[in-house]
DSSP file (Angstrom, degrees, kcal/mol; ACC not computed):
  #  RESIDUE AA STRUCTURE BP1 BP2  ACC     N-H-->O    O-->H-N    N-H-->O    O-->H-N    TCO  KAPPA ALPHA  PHI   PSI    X-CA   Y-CA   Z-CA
    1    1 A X     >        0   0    0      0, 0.0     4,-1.7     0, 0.0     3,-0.1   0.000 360.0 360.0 360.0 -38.1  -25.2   -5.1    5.8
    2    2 A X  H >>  +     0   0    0      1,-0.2     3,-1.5     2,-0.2     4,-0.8   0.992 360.0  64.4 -77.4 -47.3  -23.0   -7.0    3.3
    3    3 A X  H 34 S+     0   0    0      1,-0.3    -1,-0.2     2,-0.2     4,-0.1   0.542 104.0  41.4 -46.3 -20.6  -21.5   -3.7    2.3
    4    4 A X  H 34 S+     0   0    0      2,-0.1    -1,-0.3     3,-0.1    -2,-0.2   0.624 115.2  51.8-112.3  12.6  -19.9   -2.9    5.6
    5    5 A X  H X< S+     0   0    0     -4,-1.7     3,-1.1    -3,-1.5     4,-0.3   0.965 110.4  46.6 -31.5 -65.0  -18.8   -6.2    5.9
    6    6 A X  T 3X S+     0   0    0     -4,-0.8     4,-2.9     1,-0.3     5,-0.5   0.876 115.6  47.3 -80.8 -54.4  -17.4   -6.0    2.7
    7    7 A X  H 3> S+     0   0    0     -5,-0.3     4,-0.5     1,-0.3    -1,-0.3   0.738 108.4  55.3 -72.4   1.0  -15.8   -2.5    3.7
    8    8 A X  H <> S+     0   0    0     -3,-1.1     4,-0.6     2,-0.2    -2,-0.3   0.573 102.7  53.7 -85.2 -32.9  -14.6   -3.8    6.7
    9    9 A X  H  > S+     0   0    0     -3,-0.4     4,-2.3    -4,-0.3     5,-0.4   0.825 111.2  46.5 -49.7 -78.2  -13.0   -6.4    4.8
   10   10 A X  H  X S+     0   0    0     -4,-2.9     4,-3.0     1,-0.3    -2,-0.2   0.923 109.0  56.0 -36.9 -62.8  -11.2   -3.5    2.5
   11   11 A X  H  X S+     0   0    0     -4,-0.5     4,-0.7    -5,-0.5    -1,-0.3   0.836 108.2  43.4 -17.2 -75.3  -10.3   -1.7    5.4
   12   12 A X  H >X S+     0   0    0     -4,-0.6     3,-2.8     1,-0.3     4,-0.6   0.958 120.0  50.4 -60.7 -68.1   -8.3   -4.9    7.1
   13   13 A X  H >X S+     0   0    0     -4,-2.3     4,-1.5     1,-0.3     3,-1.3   0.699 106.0  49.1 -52.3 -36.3   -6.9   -5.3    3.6
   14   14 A X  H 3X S+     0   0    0     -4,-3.0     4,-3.9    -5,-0.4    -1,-0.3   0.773 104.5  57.8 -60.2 -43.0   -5.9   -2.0    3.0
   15   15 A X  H <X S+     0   0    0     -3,-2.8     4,-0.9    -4,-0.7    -1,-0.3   0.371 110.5  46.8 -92.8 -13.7   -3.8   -1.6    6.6
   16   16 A X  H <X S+     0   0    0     -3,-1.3     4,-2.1    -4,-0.6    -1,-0.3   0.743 107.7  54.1 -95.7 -29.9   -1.7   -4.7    5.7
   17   17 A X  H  X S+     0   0    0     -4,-1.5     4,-1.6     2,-0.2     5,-0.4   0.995 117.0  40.9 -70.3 -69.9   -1.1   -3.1    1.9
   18   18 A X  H  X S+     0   0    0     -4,-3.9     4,-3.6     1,-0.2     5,-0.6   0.962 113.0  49.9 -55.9 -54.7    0.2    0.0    4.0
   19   19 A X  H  X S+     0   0    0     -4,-0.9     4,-2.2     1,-0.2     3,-0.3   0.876 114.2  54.3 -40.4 -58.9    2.2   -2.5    6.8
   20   20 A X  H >X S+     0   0    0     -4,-2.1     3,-2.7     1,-0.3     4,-1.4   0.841 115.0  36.9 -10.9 -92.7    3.6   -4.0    3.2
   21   21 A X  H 3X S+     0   0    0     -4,-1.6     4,-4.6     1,-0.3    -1,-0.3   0.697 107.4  55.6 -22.2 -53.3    4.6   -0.8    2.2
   22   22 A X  H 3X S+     0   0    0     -4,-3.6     4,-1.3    -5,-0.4    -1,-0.3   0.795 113.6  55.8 -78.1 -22.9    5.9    0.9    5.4
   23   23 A X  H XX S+     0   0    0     -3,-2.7     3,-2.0    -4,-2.2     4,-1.4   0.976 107.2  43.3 -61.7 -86.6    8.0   -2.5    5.1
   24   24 A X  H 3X S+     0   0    0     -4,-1.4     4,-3.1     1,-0.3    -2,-0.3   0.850 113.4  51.6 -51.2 -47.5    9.4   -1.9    1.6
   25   25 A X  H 3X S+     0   0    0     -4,-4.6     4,-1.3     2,-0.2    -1,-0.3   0.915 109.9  45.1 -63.0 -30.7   10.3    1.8    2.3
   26   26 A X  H <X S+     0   0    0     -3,-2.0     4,-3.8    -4,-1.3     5,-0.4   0.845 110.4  61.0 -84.3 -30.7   12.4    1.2    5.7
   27   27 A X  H  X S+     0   0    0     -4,-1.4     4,-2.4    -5,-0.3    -2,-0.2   0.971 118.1  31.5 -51.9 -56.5   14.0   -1.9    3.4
   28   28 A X  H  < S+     0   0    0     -4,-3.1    -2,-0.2    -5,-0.3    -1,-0.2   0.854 112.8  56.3 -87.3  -5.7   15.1    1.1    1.2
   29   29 A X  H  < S+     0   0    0     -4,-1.3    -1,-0.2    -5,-0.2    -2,-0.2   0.699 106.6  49.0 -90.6 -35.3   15.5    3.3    3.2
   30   30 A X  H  < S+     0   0    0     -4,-3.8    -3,-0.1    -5,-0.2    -2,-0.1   0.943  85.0 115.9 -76.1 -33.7   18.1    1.2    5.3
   31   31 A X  S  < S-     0   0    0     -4,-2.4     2,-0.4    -5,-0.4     3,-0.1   0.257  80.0-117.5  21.7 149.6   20.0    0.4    2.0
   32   32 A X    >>  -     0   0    0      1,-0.0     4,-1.6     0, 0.0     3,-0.7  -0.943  41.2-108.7 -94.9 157.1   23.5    1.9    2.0
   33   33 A X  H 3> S+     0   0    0     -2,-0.4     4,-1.3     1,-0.3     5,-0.3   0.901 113.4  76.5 -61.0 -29.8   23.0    4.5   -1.2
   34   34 A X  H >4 S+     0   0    0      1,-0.3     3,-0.8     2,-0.2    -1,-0.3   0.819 109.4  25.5 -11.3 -86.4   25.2    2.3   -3.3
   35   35 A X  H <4 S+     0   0    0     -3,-0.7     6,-1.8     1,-0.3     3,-0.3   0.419 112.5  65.5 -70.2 -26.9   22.4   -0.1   -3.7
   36   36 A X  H 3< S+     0   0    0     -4,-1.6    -1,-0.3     1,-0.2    -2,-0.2   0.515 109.5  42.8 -95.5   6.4   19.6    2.4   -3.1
   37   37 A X  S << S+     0   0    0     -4,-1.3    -1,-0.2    -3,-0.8    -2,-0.2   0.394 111.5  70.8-112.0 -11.6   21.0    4.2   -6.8
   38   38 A X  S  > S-     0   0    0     -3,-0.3     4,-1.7    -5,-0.3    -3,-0.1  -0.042 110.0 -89.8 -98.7-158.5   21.3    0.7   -8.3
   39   39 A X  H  > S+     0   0    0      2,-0.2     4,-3.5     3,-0.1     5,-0.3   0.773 128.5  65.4 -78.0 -14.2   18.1   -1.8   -9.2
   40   40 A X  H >> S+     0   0    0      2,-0.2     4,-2.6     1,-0.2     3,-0.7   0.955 115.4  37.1 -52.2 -65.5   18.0   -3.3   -5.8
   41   41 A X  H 3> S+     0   0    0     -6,-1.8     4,-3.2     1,-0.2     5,-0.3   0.927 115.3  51.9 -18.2 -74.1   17.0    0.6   -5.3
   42   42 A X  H 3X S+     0   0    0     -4,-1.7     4,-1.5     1,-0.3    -1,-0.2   0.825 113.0  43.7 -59.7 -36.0   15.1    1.0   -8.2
   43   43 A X  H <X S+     0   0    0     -4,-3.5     4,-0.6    -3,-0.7    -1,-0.3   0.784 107.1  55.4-127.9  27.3   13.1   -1.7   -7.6
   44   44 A X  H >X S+     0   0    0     -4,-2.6     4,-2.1    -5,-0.3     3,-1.3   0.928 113.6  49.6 -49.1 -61.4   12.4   -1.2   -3.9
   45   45 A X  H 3X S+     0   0    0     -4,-3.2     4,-2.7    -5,-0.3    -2,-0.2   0.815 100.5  54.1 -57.9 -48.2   11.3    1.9   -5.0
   46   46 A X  H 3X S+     0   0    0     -4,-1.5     4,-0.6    -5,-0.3    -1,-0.3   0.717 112.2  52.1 -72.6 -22.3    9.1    0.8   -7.7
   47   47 A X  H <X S+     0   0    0     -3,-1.3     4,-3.4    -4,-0.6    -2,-0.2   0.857 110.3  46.1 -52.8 -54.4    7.4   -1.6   -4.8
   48   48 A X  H  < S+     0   0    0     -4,-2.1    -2,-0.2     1,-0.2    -3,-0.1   0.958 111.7  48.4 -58.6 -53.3    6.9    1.1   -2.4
   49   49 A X  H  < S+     0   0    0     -4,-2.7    -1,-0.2    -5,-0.2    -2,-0.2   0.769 113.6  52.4 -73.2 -19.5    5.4    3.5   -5.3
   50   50 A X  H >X S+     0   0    0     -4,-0.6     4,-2.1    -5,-0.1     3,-1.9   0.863 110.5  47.7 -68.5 -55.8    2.9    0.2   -6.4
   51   51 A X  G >< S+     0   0    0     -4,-3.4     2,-4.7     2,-0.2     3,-1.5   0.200 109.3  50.8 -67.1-123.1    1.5   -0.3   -2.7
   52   52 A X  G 34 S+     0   0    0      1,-0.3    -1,-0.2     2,-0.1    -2,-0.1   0.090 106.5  54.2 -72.2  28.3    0.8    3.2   -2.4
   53   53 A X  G X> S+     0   0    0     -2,-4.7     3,-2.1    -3,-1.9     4,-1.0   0.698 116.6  47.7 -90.7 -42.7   -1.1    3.1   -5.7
   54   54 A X  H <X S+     0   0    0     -4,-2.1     4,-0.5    -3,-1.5    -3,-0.1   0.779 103.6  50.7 -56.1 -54.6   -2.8    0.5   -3.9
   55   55 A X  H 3> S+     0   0    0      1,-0.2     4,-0.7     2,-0.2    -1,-0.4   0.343 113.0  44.8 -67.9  -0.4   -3.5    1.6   -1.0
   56   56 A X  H <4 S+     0   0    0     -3,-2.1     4,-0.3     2,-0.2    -2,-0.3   0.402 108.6  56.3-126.0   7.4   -5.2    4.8   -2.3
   57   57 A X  H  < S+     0   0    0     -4,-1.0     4,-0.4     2,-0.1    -2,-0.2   0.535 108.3  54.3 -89.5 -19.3   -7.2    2.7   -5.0
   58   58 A X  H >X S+     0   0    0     -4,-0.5     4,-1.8    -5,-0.4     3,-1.5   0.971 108.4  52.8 -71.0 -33.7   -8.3    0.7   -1.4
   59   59 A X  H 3X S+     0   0    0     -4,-0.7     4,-2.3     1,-0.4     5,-0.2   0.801 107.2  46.9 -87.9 -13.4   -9.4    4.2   -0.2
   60   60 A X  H 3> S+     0   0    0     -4,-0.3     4,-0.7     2,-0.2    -1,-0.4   0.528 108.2  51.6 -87.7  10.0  -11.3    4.9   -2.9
   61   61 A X  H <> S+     0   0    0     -3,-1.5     4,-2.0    -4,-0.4    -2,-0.2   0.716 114.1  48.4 -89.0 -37.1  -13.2    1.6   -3.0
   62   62 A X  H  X S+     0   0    0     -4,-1.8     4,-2.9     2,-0.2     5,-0.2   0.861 108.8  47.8 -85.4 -37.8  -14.0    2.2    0.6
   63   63 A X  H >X S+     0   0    0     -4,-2.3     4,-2.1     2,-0.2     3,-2.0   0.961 117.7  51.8 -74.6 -45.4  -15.2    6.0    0.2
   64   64 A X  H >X S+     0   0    0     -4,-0.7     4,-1.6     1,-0.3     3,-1.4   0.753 115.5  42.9 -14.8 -83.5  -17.6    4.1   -3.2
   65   65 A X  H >X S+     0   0    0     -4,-2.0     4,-0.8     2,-0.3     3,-0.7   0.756 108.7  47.4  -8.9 -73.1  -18.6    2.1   -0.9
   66   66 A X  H << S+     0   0    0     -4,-2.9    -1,-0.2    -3,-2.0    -2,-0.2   0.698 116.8  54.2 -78.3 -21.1  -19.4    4.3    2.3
   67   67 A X  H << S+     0   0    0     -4,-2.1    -1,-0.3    -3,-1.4    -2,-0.3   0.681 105.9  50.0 -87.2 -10.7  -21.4    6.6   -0.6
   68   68 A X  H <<        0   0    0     -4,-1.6    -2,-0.2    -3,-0.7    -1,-0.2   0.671 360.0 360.0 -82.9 -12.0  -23.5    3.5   -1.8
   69   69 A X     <        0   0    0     -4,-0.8    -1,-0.2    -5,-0.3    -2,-0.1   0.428 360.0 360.0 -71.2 360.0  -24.4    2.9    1.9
């Protein structure tokens, strides 16, 4: 039981790591390219590509998880 709490938990967290994200990418993505070649760019970019390590280290916690169940 505490483990699909706990993965229920991950879950939630995981879908705000992506909202994060999908945030930081439309942020670079609105940019004008000026700025998206400069470090405002570079590290918007480097945000985006750190949540979506994140988010796919959440999805492996979760499948760990859903195989310990």
């Amino acid at each position: 039981k505490a483990l699909k709490e706990l993965s229920g938990k991950l879950a939630d967290l995981k879908s705000d790591l992506e909202d994060l994200k999908d945030e930081e990418q439309e942020y670079y993505d609105n940019m004008p390219e000026s700025l998206q070649a400069g470090e405002k760019g570079d590290t918007a970019q480097s945000a985006v590509d750190s949540l979506d390590n994140a988010v796919s280290s959440m999805d492996d916690a979760i499948s760990s998880i859903a195989d310990s169940i």
